[in-house]
N, CA, C and O of each residue as an XYZ file, in Angstrom:
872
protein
N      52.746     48.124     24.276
C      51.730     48.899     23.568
C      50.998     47.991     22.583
O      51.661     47.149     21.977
N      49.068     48.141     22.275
C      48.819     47.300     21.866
C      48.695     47.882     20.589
O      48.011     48.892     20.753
N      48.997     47.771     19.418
C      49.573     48.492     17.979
C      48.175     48.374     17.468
O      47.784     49.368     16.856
N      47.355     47.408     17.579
C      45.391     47.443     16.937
C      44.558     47.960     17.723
O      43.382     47.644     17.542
N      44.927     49.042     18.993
C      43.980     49.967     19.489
C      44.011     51.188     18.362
O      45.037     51.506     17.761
N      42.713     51.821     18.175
C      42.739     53.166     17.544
C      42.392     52.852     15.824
O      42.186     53.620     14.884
N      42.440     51.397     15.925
C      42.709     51.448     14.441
C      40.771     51.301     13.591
O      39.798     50.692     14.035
N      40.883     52.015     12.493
C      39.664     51.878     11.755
C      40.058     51.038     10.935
O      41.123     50.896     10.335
N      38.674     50.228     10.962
C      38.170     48.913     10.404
C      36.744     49.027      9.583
O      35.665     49.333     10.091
N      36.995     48.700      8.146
C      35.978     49.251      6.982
C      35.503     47.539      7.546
O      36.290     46.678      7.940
N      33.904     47.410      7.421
C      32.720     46.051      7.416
C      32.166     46.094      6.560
O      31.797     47.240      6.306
N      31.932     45.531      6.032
C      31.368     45.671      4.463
C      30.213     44.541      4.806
O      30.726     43.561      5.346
N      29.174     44.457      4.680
C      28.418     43.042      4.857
C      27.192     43.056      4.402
O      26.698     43.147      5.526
N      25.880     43.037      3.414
C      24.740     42.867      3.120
C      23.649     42.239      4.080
O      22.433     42.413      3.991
N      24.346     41.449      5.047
C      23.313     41.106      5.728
C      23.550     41.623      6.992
O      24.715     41.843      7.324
N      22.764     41.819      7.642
C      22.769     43.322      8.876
C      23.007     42.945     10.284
O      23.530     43.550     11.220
N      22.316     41.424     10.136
C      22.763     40.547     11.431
C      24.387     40.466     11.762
O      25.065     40.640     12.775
N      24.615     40.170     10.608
C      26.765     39.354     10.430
C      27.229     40.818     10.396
O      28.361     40.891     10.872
N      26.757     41.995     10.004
C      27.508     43.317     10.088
C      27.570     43.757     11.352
O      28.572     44.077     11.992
N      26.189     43.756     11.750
C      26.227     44.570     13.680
C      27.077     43.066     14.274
O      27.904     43.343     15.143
N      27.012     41.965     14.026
C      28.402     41.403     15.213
C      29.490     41.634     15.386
O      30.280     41.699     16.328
N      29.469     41.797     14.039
C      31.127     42.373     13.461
C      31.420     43.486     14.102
O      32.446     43.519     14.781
N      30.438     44.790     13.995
C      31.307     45.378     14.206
C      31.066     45.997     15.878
O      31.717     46.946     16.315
N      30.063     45.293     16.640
C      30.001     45.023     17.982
C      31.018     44.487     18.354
O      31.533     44.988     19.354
N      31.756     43.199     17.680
C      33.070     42.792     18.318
C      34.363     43.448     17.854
O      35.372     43.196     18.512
N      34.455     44.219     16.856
C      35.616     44.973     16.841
C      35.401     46.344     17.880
O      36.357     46.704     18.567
N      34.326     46.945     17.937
C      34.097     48.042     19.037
C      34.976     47.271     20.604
O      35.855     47.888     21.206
N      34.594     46.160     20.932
C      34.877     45.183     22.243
C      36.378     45.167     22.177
O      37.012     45.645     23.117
N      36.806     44.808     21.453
C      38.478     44.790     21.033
C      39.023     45.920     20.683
O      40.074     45.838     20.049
N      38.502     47.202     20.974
C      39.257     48.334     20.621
C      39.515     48.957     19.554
O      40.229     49.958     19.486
N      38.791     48.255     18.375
C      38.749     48.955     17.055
C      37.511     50.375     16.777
O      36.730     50.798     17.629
N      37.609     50.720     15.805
C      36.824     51.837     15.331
C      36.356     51.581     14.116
O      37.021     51.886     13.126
N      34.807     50.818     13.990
C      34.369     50.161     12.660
C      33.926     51.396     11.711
O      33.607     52.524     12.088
N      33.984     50.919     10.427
C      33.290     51.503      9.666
C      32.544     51.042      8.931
O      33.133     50.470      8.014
N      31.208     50.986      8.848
C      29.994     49.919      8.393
C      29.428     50.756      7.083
O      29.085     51.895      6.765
N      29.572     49.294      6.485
C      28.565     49.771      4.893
C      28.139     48.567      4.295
O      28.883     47.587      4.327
N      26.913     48.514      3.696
C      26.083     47.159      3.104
C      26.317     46.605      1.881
O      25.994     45.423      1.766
N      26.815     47.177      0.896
C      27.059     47.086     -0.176
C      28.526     47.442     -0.894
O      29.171     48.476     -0.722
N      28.860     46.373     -1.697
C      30.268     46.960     -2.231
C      30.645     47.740     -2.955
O      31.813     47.521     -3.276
N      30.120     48.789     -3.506
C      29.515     50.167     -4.311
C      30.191     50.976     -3.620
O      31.270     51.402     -4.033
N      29.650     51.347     -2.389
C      29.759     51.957     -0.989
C      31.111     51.734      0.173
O      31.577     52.538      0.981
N      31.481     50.370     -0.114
C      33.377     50.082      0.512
C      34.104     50.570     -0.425
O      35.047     51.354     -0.322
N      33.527     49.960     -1.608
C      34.751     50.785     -2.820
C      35.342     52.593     -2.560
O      36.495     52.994     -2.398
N      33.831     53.507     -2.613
C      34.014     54.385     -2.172
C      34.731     54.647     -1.279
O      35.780     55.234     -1.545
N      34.510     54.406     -0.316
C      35.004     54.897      1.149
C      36.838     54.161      0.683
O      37.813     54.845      0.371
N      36.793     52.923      0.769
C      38.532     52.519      0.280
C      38.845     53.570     -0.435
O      39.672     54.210      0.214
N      38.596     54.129     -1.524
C      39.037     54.678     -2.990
C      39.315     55.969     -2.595
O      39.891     56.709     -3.392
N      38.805     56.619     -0.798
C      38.941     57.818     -0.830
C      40.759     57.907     -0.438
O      41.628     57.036     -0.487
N      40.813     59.391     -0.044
C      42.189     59.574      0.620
C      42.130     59.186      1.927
O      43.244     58.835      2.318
N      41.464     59.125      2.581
C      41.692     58.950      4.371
C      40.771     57.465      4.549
O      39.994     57.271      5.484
N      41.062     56.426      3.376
C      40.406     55.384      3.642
C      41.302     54.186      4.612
O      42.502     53.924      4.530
N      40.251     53.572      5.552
C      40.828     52.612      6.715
C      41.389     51.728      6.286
O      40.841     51.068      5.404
N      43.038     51.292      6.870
C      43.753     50.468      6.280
C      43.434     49.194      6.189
O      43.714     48.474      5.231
N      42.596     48.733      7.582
C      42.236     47.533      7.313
C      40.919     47.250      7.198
O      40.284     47.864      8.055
N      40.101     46.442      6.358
C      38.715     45.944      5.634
C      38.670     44.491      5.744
O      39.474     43.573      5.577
N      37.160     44.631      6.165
C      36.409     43.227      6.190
C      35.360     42.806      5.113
O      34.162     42.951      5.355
N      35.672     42.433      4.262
C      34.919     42.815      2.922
C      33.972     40.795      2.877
O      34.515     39.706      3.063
N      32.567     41.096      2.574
C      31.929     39.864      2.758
C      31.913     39.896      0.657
O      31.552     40.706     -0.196
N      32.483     38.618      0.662
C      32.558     38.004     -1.049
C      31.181     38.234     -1.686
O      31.346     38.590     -2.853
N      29.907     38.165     -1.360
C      28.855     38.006     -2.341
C      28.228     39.437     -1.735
O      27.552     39.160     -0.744
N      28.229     40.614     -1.956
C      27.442     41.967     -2.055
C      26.557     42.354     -3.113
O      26.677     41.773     -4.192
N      25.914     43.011     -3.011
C      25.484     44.044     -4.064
C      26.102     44.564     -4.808
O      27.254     44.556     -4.374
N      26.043     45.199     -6.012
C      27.025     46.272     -6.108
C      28.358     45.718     -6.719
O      28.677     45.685     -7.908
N      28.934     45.367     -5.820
C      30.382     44.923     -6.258
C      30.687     43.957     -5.052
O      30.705     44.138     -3.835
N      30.912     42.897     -5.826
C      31.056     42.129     -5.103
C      32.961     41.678     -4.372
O      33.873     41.652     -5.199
N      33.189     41.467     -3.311
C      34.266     41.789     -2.416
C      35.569     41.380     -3.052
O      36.491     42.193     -2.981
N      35.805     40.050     -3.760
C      37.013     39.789     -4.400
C      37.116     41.142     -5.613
O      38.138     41.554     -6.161
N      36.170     41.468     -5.730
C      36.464     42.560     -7.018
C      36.753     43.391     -6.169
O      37.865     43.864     -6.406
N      36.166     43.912     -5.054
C      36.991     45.306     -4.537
C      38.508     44.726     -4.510
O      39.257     45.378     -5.237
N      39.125     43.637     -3.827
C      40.781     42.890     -3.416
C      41.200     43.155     -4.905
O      42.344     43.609     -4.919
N      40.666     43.027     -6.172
C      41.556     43.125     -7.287
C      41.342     44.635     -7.428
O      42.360     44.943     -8.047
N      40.936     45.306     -7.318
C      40.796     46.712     -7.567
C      41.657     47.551     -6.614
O      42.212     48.510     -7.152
N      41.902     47.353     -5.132
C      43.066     47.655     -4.647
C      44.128     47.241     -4.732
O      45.110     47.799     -4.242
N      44.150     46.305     -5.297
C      45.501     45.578     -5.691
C      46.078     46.039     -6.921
O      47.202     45.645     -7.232
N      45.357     46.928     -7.749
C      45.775     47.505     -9.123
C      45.727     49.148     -9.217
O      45.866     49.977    -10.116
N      45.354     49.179     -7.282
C      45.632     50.904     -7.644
C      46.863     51.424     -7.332
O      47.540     50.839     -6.486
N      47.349     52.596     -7.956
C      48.580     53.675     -7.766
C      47.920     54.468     -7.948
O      47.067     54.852     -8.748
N      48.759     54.914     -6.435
C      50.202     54.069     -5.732
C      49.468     53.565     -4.978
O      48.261     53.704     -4.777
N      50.409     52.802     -4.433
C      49.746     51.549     -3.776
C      49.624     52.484     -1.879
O      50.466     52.983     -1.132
N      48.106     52.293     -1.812
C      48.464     52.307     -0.284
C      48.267     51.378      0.916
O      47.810     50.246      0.759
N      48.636     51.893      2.198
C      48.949     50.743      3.186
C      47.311     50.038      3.370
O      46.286     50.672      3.620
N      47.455     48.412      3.142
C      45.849     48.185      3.510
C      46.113     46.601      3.619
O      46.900     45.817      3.088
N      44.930     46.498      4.699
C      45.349     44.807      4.845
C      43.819     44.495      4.750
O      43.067     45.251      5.366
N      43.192     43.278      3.919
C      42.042     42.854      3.767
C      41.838     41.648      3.901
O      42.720     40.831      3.638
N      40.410     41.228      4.420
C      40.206     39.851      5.227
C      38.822     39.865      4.387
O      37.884     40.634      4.597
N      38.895     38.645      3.182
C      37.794     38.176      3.058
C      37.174     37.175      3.436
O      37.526     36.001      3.548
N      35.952     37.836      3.687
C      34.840     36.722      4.619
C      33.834     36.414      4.022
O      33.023     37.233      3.589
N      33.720     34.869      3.887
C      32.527     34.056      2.987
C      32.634     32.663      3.291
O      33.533     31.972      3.770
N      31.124     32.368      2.761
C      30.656     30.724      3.147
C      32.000     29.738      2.213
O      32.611     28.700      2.468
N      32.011     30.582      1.225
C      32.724     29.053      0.295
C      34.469     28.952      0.926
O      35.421     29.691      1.178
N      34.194     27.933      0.947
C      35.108     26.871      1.610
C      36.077     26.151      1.056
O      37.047     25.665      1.637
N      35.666     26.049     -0.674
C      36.298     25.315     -1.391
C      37.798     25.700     -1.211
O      38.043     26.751     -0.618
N      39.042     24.761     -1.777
C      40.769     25.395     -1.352
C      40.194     26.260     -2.956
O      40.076     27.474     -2.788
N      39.898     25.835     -4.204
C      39.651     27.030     -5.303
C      39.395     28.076     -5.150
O      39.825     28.979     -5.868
N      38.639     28.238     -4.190
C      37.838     29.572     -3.738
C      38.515     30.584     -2.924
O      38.247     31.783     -3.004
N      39.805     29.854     -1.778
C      40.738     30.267     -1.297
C      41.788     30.644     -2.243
O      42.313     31.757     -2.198
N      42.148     29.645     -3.199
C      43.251     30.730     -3.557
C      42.980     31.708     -4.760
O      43.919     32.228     -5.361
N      41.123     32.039     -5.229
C      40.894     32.781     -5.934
C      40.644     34.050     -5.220
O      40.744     35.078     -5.889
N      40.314     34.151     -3.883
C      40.361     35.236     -2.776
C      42.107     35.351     -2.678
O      42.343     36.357     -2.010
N      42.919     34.931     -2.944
C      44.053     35.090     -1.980
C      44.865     35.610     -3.663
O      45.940     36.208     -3.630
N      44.245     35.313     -4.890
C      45.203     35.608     -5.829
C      44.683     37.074     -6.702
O      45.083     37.713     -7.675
N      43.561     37.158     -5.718
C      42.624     38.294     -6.458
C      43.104     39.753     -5.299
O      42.277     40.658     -5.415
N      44.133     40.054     -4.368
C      44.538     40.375     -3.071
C      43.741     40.527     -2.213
O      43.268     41.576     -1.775
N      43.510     39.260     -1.868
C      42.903     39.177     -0.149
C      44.388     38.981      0.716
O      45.512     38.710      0.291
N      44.080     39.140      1.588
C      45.377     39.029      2.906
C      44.974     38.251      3.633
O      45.932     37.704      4.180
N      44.158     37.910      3.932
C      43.605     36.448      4.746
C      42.381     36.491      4.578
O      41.970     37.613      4.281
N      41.312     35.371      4.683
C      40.702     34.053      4.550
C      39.605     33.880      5.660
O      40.195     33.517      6.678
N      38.373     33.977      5.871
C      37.582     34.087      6.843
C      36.402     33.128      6.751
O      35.636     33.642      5.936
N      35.957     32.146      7.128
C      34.843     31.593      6.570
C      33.806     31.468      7.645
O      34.154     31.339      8.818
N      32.419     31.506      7.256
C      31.390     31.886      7.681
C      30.933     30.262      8.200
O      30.870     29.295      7.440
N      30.717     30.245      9.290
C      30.477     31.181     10.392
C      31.780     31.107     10.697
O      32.480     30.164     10.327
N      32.264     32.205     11.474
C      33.512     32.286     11.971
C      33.423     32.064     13.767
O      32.442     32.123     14.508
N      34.841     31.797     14.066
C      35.041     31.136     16.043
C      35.416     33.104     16.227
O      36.467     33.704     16.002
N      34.263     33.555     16.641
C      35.342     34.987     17.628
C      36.261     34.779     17.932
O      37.031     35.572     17.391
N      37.036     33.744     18.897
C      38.476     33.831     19.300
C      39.569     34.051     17.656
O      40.405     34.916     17.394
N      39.069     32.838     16.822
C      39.852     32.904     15.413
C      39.902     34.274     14.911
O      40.852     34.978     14.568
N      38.655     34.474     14.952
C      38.756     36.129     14.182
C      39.065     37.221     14.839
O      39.169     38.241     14.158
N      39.191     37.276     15.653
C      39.569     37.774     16.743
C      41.481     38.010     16.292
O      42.102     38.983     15.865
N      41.767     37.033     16.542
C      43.352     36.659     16.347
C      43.966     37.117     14.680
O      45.011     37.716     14.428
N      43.016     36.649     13.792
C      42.887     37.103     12.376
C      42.949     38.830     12.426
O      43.879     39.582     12.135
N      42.179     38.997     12.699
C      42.506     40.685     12.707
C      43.043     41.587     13.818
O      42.965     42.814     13.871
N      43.449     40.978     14.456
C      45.019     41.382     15.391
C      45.720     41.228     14.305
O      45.948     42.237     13.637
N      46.135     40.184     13.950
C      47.759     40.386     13.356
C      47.223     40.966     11.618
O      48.027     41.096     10.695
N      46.123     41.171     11.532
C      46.408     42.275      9.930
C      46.349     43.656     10.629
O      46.376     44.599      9.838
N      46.277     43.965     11.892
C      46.283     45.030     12.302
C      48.009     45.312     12.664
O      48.510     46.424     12.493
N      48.714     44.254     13.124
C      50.003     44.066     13.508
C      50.585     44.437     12.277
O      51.421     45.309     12.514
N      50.522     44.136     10.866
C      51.072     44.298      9.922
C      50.884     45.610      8.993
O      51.564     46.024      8.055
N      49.477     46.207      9.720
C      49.902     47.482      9.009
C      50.329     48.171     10.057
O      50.475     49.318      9.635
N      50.619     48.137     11.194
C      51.601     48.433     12.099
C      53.046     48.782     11.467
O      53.558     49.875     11.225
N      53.579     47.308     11.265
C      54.919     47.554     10.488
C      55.065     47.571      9.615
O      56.143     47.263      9.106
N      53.689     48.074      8.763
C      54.195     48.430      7.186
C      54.294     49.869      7.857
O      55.512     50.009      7.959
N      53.960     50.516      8.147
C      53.622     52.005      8.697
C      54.890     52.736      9.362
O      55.275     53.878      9.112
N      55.511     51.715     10.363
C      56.770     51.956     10.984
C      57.917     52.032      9.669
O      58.730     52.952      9.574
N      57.805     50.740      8.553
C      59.008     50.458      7.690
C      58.700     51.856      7.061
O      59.664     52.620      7.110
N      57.375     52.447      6.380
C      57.247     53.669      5.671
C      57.779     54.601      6.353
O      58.424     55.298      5.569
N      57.862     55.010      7.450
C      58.574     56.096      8.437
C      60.342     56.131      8.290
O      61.144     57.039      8.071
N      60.444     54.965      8.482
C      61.952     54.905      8.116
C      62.481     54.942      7.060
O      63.663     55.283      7.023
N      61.697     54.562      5.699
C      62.447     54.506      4.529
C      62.507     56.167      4.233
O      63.417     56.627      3.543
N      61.183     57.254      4.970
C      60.933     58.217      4.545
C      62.603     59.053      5.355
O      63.420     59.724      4.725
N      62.663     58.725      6.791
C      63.346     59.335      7.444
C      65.118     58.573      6.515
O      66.016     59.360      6.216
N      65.232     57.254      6.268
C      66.423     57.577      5.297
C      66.438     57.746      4.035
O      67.477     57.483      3.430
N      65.055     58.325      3.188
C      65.445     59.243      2.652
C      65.879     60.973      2.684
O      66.422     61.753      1.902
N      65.366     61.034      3.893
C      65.636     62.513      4.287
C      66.933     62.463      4.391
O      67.425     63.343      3.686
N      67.785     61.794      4.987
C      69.025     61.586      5.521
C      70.037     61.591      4.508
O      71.132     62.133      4.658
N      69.570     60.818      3.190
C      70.236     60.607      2.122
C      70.484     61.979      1.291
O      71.446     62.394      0.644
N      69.273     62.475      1.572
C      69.296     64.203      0.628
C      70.122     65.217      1.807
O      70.907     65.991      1.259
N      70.081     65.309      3.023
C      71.273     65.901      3.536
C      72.394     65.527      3.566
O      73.311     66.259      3.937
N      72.604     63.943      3.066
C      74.393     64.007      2.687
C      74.507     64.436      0.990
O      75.621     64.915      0.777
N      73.757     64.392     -0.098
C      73.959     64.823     -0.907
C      73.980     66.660     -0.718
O      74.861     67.287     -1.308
N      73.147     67.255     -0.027
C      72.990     68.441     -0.160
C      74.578     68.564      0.637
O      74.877     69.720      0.335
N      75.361     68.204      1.198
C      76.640     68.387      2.052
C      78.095     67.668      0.680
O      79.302     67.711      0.921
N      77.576     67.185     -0.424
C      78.614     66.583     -1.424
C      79.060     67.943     -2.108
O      80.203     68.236     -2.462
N      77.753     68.815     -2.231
C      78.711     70.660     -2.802
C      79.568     70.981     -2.582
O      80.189     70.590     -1.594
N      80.063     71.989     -3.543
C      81.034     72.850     -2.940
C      80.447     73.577     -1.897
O      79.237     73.786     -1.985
N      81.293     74.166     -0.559
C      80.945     74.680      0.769
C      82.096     75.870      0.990
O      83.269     75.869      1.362
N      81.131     76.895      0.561
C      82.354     78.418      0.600
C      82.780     78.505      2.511
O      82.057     78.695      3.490
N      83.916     78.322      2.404
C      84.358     78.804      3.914
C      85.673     79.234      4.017
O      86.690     78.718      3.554
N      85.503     80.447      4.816
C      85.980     81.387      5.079
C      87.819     81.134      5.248
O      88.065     80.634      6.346
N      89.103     81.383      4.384
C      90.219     81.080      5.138
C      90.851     81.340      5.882
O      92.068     81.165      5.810
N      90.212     81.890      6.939
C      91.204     82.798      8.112
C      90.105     82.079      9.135
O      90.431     81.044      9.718
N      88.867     82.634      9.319
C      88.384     81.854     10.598
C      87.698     80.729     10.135
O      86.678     80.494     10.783
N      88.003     79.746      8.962
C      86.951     78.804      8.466
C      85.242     78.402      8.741
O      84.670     77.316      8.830
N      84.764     79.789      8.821
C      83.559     79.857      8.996
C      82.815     79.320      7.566
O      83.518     79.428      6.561
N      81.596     78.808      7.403
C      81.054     78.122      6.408
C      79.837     79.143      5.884
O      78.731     78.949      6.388
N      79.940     79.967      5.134
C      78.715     80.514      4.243
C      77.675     79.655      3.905
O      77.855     78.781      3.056
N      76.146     79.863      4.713
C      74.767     78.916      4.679
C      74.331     79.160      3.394
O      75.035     79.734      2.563
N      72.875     78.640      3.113
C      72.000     79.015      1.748
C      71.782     80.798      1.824
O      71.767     81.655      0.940
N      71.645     80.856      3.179
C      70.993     82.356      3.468
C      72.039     83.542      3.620
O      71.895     84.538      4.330
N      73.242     83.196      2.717
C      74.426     84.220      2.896
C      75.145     84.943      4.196
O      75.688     86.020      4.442
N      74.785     83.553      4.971
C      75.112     83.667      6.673
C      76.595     83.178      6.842
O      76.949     82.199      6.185
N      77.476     83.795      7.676
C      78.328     82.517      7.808
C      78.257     82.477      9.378
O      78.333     83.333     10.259
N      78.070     81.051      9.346
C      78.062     80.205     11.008
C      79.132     79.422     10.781
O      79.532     79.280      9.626
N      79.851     78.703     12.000
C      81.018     77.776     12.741
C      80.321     76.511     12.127
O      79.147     76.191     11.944
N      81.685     75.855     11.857
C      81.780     75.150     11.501
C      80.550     73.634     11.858
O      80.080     72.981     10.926
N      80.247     73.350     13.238
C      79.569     73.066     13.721
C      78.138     72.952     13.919
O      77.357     72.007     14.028
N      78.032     74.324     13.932
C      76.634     74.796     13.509
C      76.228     74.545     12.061
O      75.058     74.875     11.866
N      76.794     74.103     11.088
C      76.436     74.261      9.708
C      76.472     73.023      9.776
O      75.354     72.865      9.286
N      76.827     71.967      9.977
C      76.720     70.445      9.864
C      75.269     69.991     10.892
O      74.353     69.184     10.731
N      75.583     70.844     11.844
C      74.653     70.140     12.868
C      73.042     70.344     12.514
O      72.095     69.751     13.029
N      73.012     71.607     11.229
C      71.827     71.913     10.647
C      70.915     70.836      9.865
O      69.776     70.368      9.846
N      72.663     70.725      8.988
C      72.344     69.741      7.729
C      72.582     68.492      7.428
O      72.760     67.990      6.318
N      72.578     67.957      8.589
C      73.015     66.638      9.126
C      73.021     66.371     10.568
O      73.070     67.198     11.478
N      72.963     65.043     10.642
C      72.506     64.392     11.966
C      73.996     63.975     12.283
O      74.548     62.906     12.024
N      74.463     65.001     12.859
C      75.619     64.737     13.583
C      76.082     65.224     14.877
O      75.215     66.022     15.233
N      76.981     65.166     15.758
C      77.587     66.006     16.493
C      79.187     66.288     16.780
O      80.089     65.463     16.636
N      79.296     67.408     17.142
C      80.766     67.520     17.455
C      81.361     66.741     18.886
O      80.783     66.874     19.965
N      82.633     65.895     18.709
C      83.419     66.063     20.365
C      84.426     67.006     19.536
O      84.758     66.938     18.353
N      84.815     67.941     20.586
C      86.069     68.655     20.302
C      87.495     67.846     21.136
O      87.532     67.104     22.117
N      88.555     68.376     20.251
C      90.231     67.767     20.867
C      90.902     68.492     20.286
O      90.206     69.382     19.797
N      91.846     68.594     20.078
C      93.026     69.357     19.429
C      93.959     67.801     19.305
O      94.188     66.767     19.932
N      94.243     68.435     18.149
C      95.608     67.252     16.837
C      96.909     67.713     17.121
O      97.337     68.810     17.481
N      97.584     66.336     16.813
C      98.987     66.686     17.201
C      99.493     67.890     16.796
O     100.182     68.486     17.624
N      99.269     68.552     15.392
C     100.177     69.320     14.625
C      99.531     70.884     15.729
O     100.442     71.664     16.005
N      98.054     71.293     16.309
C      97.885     72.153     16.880
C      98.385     72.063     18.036
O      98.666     73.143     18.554
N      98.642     70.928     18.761
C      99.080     70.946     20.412
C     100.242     71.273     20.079
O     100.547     72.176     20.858
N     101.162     71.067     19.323
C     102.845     70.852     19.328
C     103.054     72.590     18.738
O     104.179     73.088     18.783
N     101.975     73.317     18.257
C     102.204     74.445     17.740
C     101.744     75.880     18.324
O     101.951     77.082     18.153
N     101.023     75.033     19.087
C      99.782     76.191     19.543
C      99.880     75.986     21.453
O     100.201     76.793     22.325
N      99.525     74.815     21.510
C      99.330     74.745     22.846
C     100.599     74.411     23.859
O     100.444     74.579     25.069
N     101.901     73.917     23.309
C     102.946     74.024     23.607
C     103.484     74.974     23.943
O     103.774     75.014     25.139
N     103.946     76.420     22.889
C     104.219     77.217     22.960
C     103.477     77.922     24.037
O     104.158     78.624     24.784
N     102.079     77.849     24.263
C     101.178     78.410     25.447
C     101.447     78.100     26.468
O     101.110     78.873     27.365
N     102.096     76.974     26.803
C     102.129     75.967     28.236
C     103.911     76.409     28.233
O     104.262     76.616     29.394
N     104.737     76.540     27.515
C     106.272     77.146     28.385
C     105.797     78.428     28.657
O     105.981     78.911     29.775
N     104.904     79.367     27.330
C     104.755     80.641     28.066
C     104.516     81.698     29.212
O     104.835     82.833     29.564
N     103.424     80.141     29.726
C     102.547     80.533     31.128
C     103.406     79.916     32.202
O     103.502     80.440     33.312
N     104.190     78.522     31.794
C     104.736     78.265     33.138
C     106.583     79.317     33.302
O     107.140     79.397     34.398
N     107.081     79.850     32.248
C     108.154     80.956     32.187
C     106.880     81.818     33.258
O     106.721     81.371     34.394
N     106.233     82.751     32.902
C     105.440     83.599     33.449
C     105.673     83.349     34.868
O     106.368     84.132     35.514
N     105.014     82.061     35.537
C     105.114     81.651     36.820
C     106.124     81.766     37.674
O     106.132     82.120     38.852
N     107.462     81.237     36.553
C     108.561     81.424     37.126
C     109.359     82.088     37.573
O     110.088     81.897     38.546
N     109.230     83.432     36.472
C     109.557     84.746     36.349
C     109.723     85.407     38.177
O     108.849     84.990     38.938
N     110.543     86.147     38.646
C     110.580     87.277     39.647
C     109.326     87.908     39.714
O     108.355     87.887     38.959
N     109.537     88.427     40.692
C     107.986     89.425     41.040
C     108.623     90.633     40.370
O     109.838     90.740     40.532
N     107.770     91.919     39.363
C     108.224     92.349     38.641
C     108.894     92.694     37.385
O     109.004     93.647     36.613
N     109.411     91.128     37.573
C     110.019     91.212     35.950
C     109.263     91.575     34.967
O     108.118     91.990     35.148
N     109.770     91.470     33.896
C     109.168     91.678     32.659
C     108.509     90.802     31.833
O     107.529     90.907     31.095
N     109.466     89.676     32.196
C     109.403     88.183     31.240
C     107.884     87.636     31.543
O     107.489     86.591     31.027
């Protein structure tokens, strides 16, 4: 499965030529662009709730210019999932690690090789992939964690048929009440102390029975 199909991609670019390639070649590769000219206008769209995780933000805009949007997501809470690729002429290594310390996620310089960029935003697409997967799991063991605490209570059950009283003043088997509130399952067996008490006594009873005369009593 290719994990950067489906995915929206914010373009941010002032000049209209470098925006329609852009986002002509992410359309070609299976992305879903989202185009805007000015950094006024990415800010927005980032800043909303259903904003695209990954952005192509060009350094010198209108408006606001692109390393300022990278420090401005980088200082919001809570933090959400987003991977950003700034793209610009300067070349200098200063300039790189003032994009990279201001949160850029990678490094793009103008003119760019399609194959490079190409490959560049595959793998920031790969990575909010598995930031996305790790968020699923930390969510699913926290769920997991609050049904073994919700199971650390006291648990009213019944002493004759050890049935377990629910939240809803139900009582269900033993089984059924775990299997609700926890990710578990039953194998059933019987323990020494029930076979030697229970199922013993059952097994001379039935094979006496067998043995018994036709008629008897026994």
């Amino acid at each position: 499965m290719l994990e950067y199909l489906d995915l929206d991609v914010l373009v941010a670019d002032d000049d209209p030529v470098q925006r329609h390639l852009i986002a002509t070649s992410l359309k070609a590769w299976g992305f879903r662009p989202v185009v805007c000219e000015d950094g006024g206008e990415a800010w927005r769209i980032l800043d909303s709730e259903n904003s695209p995780p990954l952005a192509i933000l060009d350094w010198m805009m209108p408006g606001l210019e692109g390393i300022e949007i990278c420090r401005r997501l980088k200082a919001r809470e809570p933090v959400k999932l987003s991977y950003v690729i700034l793209l610009t002429a300067r070349g200098e290594q200063a300039n790189i690690v003032e994009g990279l310390r201001a949160g850029a996620d990678d490094y793009v310089l103008k003119p760019f090789h399609p194959e490079e960029f190409h490959a560049r935003v595959r793998n920031g697409a790969r990575i909010i992939g598995l930031q996305r997967n790790l968020t699923e799991r930390i969510e699913q063991l926290q769920e997991a964690l609050a049904n073994v605490k919700r199971l650390q209570g006291l648990l009213p059950i019944c002493t004759y048929c050890k049935k377990i009283r629910n939240d809803g003043d139900y009582w269900t088997q033993v089984e059924a009440y775990f299997a609700e509130h926890a990710d578990v399952r039953f194998s059933h067996g019987i323990c020494p102390s029930c076979y030697e008490t229970v199922i013993e006594p059952e097994l001379e009873r039935l094979e006496q029975a067998a043995l018994a005369p036709p008629g008897s009593d026994e």
